[in-house]
C-alpha positions as CSV (number, residue, x, y, z in Angstrom):
1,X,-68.6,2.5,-86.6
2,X,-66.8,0.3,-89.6
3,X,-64.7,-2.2,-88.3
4,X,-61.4,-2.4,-90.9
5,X,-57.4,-3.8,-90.9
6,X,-55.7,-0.5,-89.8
7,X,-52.0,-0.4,-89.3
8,X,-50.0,1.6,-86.2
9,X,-47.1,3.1,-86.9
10,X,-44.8,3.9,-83.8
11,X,-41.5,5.1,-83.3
12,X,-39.6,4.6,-80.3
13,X,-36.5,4.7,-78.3
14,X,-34.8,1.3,-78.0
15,X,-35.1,0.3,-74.4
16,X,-35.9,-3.3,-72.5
17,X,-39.5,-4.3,-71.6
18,X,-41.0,-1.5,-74.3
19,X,-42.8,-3.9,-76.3
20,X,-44.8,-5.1,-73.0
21,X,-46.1,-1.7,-72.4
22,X,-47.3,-1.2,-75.9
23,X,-49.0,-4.6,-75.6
24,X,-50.6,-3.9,-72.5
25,X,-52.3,-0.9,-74.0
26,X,-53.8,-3.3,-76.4
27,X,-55.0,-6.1,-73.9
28,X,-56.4,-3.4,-71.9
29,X,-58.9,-2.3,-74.6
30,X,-59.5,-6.4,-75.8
31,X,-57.5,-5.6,-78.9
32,X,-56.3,-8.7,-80.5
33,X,-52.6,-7.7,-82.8
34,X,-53.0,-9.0,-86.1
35,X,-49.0,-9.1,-86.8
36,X,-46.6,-7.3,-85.0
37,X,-43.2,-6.6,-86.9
38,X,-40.7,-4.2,-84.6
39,X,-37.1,-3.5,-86.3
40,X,-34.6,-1.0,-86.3
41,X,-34.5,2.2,-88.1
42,X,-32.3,4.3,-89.7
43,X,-31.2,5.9,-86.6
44,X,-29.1,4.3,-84.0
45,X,-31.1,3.9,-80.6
46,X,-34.9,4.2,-82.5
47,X,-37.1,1.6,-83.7
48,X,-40.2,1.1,-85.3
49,X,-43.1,-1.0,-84.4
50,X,-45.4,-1.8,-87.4
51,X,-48.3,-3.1,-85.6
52,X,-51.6,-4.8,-87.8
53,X,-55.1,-4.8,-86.4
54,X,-58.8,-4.7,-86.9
55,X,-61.0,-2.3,-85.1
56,X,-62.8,0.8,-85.8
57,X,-60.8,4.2,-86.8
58,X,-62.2,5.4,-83.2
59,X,-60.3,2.9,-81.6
60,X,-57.4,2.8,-83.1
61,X,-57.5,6.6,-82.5
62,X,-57.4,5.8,-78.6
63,X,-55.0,3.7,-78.7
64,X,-52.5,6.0,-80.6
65,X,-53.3,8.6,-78.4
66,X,-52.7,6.4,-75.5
67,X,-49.2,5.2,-77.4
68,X,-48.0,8.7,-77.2
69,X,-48.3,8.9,-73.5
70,X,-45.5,6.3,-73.2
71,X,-42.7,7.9,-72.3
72,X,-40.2,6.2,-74.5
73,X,-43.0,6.2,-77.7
74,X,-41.8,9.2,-79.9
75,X,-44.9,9.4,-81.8
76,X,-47.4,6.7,-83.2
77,X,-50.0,7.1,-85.9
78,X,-52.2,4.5,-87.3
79,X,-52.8,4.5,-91.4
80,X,-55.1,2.9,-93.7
81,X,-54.0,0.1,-96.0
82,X,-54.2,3.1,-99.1
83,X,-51.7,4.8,-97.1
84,X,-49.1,1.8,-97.1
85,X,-46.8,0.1,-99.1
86,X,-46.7,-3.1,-97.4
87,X,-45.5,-7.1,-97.6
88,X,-44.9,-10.0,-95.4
89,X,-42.5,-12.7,-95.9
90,X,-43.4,-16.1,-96.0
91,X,-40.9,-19.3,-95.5
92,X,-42.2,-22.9,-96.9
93,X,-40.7,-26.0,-96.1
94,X,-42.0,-28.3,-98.3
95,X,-41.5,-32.4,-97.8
96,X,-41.1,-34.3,-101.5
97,X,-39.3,-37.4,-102.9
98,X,-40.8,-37.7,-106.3
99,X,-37.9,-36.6,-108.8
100,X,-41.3,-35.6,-111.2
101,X,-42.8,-33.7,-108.4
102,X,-39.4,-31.7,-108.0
103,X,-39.5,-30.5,-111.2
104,X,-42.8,-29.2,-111.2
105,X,-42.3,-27.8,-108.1
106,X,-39.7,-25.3,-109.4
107,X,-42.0,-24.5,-112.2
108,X,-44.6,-23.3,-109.9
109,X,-42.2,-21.5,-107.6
110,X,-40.6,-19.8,-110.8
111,X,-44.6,-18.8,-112.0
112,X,-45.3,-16.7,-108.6
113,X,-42.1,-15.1,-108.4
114,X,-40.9,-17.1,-105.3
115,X,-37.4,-18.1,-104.4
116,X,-36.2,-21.8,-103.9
117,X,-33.4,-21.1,-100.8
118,X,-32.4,-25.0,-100.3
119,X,-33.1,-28.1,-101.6
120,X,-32.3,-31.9,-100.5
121,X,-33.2,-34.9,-100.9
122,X,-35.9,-34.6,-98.7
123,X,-37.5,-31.3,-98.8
124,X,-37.3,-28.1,-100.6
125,X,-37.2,-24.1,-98.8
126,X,-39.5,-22.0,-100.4
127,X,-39.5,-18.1,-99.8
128,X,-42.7,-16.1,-101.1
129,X,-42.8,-12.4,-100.5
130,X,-46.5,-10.7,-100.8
131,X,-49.8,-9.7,-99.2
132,X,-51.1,-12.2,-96.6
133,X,-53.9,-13.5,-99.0
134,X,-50.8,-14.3,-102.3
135,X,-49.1,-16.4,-99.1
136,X,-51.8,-18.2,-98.3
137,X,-52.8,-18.8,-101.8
138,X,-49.0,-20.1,-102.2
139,X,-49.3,-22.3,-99.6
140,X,-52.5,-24.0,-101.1
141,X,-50.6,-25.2,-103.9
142,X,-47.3,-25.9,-102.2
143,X,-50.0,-28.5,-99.9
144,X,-50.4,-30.6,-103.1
145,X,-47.0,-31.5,-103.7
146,X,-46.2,-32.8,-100.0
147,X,-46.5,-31.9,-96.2
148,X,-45.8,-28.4,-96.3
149,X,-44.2,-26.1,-93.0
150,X,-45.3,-22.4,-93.3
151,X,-44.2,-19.2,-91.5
152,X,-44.7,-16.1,-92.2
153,X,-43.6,-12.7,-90.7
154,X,-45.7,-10.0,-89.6
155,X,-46.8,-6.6,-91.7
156,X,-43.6,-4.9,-93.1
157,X,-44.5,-0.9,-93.9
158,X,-43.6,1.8,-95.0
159,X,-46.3,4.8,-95.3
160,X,-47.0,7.1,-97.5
161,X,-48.0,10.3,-95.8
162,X,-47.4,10.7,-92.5
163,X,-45.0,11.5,-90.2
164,X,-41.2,11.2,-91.2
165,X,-38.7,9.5,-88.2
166,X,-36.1,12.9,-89.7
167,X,-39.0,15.3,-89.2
168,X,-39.7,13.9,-85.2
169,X,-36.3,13.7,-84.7
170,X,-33.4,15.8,-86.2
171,X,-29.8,14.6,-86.5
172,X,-28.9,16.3,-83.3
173,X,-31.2,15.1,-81.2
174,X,-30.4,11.8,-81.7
175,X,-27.2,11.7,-80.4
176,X,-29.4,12.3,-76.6
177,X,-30.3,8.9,-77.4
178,X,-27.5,6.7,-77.9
């Protein structure tokens, strides 16, 4: 079996100590999360884990299957990167004093469509938005300007096929969950 980045998708009530269970399912099995992104949805009382990983379809399979045993899981799937529209976000905190340096800094940040959010004296925020491999490639040539912080967020995505959170769960039954 091929070992690829697959992406679950899981929909789920909003309750305390969720995101331990779906964890555990994962350490059970020695699956190590790539990035784990969990937000809210369009409906009141539902969110949506966007969970990244790299394991064979067979396993990821399982682990769906033992997703939607979870009482509070409405229904997970897991997708293939051609089946996404996805980004991260990346935050760069970059240290510089040169006046010269500055200016070439924005240069670059204007050349790969990134953001300056603040700038003093003594450093400059950067935000960057992208595929994990643009971020990192970003943050090589932020590192030549001056110590550089990085962050990044986990997998934000959307899919496109798939199962729709208004076709698991019509208007009326979401007022059950609120």
């Amino acid at each position: 079996m091929q070992v690829k980045k697959l992406t679950i998708s899981a929909y789920t009530e909003n309750v305390v100590g969720l995101l331990n269970q779906i964890t555990l399912v994962f350490t059970r099995r020695h699956l190590n999360i790539d990035s784990l992104n969990v937000s809210e949805t369009e409906r009141k009382g539902i969110s949506r884990f966007t969970i990244a990983l790299t394991t064979t379809e067979a396993m990821a399979n399982k682990v769906v299957q033992q997703l939607n045993k979870i009482i509070e899981v409405i229904h997970a799937e897991y997708h293939e990167d051609s089946n996404l529209i996805y980004n991260q976000i990346a935050l760069y905190k970059v240290s510089i004093s040169d006046a010269k340096k500055v200016q070439s800094l924005d240069s670059i940040v204007r050349q790969n469509g990134a953001t300056i959010l603040s700038q003093t004296e003594e450093y400059t925020v950067i935000q960057n938005i992208g595929h994990r491999r643009i971020l990192e490639a970003f943050l090589t040539i932020l590192q030549d300007y001056g110590e550089t912080e990085f962050v990044r967020s986990g997998r934000v995505a959307l899919t496109t096929d798939g199962i729709r959170l208004n076709e698991l769960l019509p208007a009326e039954e979401e007022a059950h969950l609120s």
